[in-house]
C-alpha positions in Angstrom: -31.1 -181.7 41.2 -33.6 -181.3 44.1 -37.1 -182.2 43.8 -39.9 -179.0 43.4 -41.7 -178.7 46.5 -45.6 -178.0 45.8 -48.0 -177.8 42.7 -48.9 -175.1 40.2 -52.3 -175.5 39.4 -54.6 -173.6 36.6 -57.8 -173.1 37.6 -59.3 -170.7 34.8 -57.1 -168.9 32.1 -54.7 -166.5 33.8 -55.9 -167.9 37.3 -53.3 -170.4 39.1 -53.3 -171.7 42.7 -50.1 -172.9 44.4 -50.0 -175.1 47.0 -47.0 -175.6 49.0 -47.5 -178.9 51.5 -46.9 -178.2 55.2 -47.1 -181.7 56.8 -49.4 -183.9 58.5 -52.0 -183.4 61.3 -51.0 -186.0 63.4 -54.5 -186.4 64.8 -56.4 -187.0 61.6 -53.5 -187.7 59.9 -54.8 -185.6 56.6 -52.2 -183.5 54.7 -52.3 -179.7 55.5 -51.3 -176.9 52.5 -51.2 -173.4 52.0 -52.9 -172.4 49.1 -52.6 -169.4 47.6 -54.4 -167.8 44.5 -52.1 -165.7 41.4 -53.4 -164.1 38.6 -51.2 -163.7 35.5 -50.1 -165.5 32.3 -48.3 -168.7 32.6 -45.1 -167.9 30.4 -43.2 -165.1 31.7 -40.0 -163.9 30.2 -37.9 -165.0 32.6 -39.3 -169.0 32.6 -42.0 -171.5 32.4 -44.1 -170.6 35.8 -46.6 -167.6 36.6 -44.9 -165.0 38.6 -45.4 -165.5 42.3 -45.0 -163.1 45.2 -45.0 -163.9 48.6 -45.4 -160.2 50.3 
């Protein structure tokens, strides 16, 4: 099995924040992400995670 890219993160009940790693600035060599904010409960009917869309 392939490892899970990124993290799921609760910030506040119903409030999650993904963040998906994108590399390294080779100049200040810190790590870069794109974060991105859900709303919604954490157990869905179809699994474990919050319900995430992209568009």
């Amino acid at each position: 099995m392939a490892r899970k890219l990124g993290q799921i993160i609760g910030i506040r009940e119903n409030t999650w924040m993904i963040r998906i790693p994108l590399g390294c600035d080779p100049e200040t060599k810190q790590r870069n992400y794109y974060n991105r904010t859900v709303h919604g409960s954490s157990i869905q009917k179809s699994g474990r995670k919050p319900w995430i869309s992209f568009s």
